[in-house]
C-alpha atoms as an extended CHARMM CRD file, in Angstrom:
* protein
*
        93  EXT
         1         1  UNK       CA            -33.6020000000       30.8930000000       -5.4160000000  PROA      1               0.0000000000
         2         2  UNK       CA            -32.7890000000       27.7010000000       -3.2100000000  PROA      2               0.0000000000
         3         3  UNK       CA            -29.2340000000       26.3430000000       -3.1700000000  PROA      3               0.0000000000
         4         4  UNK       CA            -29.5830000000       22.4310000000       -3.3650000000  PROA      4               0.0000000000
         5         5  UNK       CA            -27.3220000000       20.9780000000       -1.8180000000  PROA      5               0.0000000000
         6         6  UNK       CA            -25.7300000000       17.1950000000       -2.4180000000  PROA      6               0.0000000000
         7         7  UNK       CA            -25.9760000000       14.3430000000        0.0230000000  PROA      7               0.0000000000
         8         8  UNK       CA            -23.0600000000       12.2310000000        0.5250000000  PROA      8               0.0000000000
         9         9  UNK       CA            -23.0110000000        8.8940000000        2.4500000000  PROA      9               0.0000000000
        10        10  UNK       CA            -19.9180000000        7.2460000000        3.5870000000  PROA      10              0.0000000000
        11        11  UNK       CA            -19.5580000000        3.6530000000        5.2950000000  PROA      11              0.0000000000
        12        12  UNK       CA            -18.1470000000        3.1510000000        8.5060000000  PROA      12              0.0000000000
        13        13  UNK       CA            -14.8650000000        1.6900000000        7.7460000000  PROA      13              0.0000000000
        14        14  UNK       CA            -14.7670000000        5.6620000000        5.2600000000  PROA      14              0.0000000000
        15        15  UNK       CA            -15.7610000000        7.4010000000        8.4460000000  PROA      15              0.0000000000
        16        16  UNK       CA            -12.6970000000        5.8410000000       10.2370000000  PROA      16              0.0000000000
        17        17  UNK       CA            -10.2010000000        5.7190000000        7.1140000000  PROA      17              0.0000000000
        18        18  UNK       CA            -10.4530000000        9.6080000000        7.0530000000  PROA      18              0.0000000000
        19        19  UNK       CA            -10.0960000000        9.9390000000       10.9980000000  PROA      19              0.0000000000
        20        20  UNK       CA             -5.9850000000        9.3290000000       10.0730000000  PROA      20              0.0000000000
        21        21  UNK       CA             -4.4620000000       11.3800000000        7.7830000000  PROA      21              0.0000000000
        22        22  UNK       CA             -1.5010000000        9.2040000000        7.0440000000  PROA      22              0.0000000000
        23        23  UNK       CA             -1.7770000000        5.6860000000        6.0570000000  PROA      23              0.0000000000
        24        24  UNK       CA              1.0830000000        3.2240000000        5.3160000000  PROA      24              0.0000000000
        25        25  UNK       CA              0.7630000000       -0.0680000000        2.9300000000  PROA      25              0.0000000000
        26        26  UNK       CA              2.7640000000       -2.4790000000        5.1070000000  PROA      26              0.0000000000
        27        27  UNK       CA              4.7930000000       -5.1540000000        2.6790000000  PROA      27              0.0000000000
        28        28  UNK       CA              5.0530000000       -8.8900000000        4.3160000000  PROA      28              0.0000000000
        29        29  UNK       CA              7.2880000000      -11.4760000000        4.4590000000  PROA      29              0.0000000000
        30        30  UNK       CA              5.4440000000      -14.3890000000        2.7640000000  PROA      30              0.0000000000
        31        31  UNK       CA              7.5460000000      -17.7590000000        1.8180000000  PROA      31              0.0000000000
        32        32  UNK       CA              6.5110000000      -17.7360000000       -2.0850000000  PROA      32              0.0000000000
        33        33  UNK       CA              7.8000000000      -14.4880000000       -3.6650000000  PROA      33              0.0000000000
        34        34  UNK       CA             11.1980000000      -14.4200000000       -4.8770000000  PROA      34              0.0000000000
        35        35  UNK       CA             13.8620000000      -11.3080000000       -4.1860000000  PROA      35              0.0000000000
        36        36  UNK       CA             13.6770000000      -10.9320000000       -7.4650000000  PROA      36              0.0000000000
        37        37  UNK       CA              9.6850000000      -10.3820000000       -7.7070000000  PROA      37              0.0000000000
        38        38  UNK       CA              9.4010000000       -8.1640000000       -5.1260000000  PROA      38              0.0000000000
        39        39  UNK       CA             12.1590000000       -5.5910000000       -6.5060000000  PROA      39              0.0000000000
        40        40  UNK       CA             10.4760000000       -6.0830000000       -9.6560000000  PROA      40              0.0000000000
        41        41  UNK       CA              7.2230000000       -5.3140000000       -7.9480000000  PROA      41              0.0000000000
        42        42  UNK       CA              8.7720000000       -2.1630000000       -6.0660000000  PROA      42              0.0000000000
        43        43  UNK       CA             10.6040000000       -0.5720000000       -9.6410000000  PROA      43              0.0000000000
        44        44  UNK       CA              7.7840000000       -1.0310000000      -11.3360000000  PROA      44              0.0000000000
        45        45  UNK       CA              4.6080000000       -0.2420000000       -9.5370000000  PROA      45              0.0000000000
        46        46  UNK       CA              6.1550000000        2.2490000000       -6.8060000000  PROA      46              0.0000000000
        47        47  UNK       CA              9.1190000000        3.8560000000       -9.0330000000  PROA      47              0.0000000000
        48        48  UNK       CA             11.6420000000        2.5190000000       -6.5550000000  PROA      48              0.0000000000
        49        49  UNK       CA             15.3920000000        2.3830000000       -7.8750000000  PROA      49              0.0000000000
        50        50  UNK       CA             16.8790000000       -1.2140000000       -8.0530000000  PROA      50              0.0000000000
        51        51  UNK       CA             18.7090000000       -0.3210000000       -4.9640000000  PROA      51              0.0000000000
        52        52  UNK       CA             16.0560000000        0.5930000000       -2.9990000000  PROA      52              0.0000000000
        53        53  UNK       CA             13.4030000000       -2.2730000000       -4.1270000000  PROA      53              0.0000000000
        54        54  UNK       CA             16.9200000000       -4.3690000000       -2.8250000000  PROA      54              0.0000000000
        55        55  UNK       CA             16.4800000000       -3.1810000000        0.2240000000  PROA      55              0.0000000000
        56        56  UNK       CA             13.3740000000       -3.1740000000        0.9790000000  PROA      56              0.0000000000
        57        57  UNK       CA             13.1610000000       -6.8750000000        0.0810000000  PROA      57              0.0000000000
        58        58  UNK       CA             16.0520000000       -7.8560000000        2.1370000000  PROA      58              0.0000000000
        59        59  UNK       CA             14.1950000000       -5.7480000000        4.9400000000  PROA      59              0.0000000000
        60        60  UNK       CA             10.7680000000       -7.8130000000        4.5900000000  PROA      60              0.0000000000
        61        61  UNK       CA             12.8480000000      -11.0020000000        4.6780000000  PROA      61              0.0000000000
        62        62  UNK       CA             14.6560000000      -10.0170000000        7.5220000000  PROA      62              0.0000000000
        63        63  UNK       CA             12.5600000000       -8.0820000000        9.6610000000  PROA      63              0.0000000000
        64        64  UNK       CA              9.2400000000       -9.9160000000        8.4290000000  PROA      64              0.0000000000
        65        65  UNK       CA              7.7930000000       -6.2100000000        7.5990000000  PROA      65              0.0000000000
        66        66  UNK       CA              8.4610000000       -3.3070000000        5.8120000000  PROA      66              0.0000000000
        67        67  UNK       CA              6.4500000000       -0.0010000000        5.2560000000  PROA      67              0.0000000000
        68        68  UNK       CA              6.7460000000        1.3740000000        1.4660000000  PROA      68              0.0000000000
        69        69  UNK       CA              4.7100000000        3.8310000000        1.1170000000  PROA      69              0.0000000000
        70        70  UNK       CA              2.9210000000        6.6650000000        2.7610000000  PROA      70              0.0000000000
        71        71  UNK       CA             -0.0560000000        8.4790000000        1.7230000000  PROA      71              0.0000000000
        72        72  UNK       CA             -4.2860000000        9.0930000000        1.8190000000  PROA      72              0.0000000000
        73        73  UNK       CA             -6.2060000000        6.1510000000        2.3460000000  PROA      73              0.0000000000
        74        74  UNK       CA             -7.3200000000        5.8310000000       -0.6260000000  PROA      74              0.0000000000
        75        75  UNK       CA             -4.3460000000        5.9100000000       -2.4110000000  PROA      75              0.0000000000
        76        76  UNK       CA             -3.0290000000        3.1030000000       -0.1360000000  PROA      76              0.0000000000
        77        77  UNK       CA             -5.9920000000        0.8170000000       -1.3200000000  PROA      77              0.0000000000
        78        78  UNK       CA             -5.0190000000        1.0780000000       -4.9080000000  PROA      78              0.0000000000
        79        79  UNK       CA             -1.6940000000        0.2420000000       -4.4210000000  PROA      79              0.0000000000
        80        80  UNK       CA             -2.8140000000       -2.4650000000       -1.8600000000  PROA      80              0.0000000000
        81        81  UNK       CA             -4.9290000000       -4.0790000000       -4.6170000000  PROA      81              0.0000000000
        82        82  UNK       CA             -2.0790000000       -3.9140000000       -7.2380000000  PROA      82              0.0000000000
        83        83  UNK       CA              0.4360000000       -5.5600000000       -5.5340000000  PROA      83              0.0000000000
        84        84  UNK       CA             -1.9580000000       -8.0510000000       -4.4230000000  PROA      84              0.0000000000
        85        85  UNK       CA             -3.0070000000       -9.1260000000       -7.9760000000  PROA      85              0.0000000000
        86        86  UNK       CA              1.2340000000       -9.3450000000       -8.4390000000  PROA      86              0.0000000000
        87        87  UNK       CA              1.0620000000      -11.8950000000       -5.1950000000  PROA      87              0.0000000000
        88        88  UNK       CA              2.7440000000       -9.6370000000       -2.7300000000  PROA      88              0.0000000000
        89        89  UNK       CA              0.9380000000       -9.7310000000        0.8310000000  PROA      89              0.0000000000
        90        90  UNK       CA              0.0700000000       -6.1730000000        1.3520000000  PROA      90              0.0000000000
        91        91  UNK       CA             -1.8420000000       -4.2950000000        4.0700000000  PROA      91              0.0000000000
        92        92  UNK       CA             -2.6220000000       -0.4480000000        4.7990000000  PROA      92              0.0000000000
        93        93  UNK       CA             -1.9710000000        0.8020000000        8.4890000000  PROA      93              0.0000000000
């Protein structure tokens, strides 16, 4: 009896997503989100303490940049869109 086998096509930005293991979504400095949003943002959507969202937003305005989390590509994207619809300017690296 045959064993069938599954096709599966990726796209070329897939193909190179997978080539790195570890991805980072980047948070920017942007001149319309309040402190206040962005820890909001952090607690709520990446389970940060109010300490930590605090410093990652002072980080962002300071340094223009901050990486807050670390994971699969994939992952990355979801979070990337979430924080997007909340206003935040987001990127994966």
């Amino acid at each position: 009896m045959p064993t069938e086998t599954q096709e599966e096509t990726f796209t070329f930005e897939e193909l190179l997503a997978g080539l790195k293991e570890v991805h980072r979504l980047i948070l920017w400095n942007d001149d319309f989100n309040t402190f206040d949003h962005v820890i909001h943002c952090m607690m709520k959507y990446l389970d940060y303490s109010e300490p930590q969202a605090e410093k990652i937003a002072f980080k962002v305005h300071n340094e223009g940049k901050c990486p807050v989390l670390e994971g699969s590509f994939t992952e990355m994207e979801i979070y990337r869109k979430i924080l997007q619809q909340e206003g935040l300017t987001v990127s994966v690296d």
